[in-house]
N, C-alpha and C positions, 0 to 999 in steps of 0.2 A: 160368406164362407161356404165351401163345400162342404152339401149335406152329406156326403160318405165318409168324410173326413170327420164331420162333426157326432156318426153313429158310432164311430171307431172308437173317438176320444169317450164316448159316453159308454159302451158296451164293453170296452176295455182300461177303467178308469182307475180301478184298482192296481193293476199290474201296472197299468203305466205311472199310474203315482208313486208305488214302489221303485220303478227305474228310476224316476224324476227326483225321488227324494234324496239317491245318491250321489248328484249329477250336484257339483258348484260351478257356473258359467263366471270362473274366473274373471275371462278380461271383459265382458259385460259388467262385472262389480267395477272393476278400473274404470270403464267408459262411464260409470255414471259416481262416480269421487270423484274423478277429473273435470265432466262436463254439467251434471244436473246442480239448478239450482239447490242448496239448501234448505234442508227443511222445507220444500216448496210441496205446493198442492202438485202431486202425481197419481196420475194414471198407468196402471199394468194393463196393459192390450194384448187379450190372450193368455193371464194368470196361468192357465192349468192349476194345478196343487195349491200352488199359494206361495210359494217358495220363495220369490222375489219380494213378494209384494210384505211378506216378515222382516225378506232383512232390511229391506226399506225402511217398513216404521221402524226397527228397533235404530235404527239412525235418525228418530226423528222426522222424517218425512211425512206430510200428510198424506198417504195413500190409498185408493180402492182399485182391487181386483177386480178386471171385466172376464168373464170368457162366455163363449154360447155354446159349451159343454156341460148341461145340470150335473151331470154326476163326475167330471172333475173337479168342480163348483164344491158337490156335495163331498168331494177326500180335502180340500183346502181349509171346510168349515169344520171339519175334524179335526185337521193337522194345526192350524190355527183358529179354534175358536173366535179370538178376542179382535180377528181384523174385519175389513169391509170388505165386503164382494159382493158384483153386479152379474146377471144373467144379461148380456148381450152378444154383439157379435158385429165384428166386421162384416161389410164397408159400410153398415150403416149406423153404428152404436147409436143408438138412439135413446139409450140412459144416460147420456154424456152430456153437458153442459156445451156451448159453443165460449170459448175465448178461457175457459176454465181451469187450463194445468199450466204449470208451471213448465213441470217434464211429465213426457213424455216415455215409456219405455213399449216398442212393443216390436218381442225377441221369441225368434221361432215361430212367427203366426203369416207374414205373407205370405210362404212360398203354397199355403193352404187355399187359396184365393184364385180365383180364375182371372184372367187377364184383366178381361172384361171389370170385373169385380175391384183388380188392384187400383184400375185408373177411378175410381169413386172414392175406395179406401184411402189414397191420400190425399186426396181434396179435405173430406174427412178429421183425417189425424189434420191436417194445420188450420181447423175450422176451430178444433178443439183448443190449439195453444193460444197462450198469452202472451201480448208483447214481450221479445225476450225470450222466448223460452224454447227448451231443447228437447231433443225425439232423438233417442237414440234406436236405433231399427237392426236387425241381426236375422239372417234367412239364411238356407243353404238349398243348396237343389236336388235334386233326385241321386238314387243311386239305381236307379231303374230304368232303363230304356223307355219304360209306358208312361215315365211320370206320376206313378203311384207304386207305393210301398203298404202291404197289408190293408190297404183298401183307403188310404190315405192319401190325398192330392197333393203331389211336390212338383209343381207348374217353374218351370223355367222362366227368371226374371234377369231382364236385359237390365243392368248395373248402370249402364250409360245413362238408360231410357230412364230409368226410376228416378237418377240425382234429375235429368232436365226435366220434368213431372216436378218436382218439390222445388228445384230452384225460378221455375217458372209460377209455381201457385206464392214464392217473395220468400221462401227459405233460402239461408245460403249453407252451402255443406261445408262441415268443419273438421271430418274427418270422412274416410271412405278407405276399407282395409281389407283385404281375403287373409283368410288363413285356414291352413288343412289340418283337418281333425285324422289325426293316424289309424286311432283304432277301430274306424268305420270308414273310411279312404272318400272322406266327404268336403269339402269345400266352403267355409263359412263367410260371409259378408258381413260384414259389422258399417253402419254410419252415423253420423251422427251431423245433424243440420240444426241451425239455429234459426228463430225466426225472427 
């Protein structure tokens, strides 16, 4: 993960937990009633707040939050007490179990990643899954010419390249969708591969 990326999310954790707590990622809740196992062992890749990783269990779901942000870590164990959450970080989560989740969720965290970086991180994420099981993924790209937004790394990812990376490490893609967020004139990726 990018360390400026990762100073940002930690020196700006409050504020950004405030934004994040008003935020419902809609058709990410769709993608994962439609595609994730039930009640299965899940992993949140890049928790931030903890947001997901609640409505998750309150459905049931056996879930832990990962992020390698201590103090958005620290507003999630606030906001939700009574769930789990891990200090790691892409591409190497190394609190993760190999063959371990059922699903997969991990939404709004590539495009933080350096190229370099992303080709490990998905080797990675399908090291983690269990036969069967699903990763639903959601990035979007920069709204900046530099590829960074208040000191934050939005790395431009080739869409093509990332599905043949996942369908070449034996996932097959089961969805793969853009859609544009109006009120920030941003572009979102949504996919979802099974393995």
């Amino acid at each position: 993960m990018d360390q400026s990326t990762i100073g940002v999310y930690n020196s700006e954790a409050k504020q950004i937990a405030e934004l994040h707590a008003k935020l419902r990622p809609s058709r990410i809740y769709e993608l994962i009633n439609q595609y994730f196992h039930p009640r299965g062992n899940t992993v949140d890749v890049g928790c931030g707040i903890g947001r997901d990783v609640d409505w998750l269990a309150r459905r049931g779901y056996q879930v832990v939050g990962v992020d390698g942000a201590k103090e958005m870590l620290k507003q999630a164990r606030n906001f939700y007490p009574e769930r789990d959450f891990i200090v790691d970080l892409l591409p190497s989560l190394e609190q993760l179990k190999i063959g371990e989740y059922q699903n997969i969720l991990c939404s709004a965290v590539l495009m933080h990643l350096t190229s370099d970086d992303l080709m490990v991180a998905c080797k990675r994420l399908v090291t983690l899954m269990a036969k069967n099981a699903i990763l639903v993924l959601s990035f979007r790209g920069s709204a900046e010419i530099d590829n960074r937004e208040k000191g934050k790394l939005y790395e431009p990812i080739d869409t093509d390249l990332l599905v043949q990376r996942f369908v070449a490490s034996g996932l097959t893609l089961v969805l793969l969708e853009s859609e544009f967020e109006r009120e920030r004139h941003l572009t979102w990726h949504n996919l979802v591969f099974k393995k």
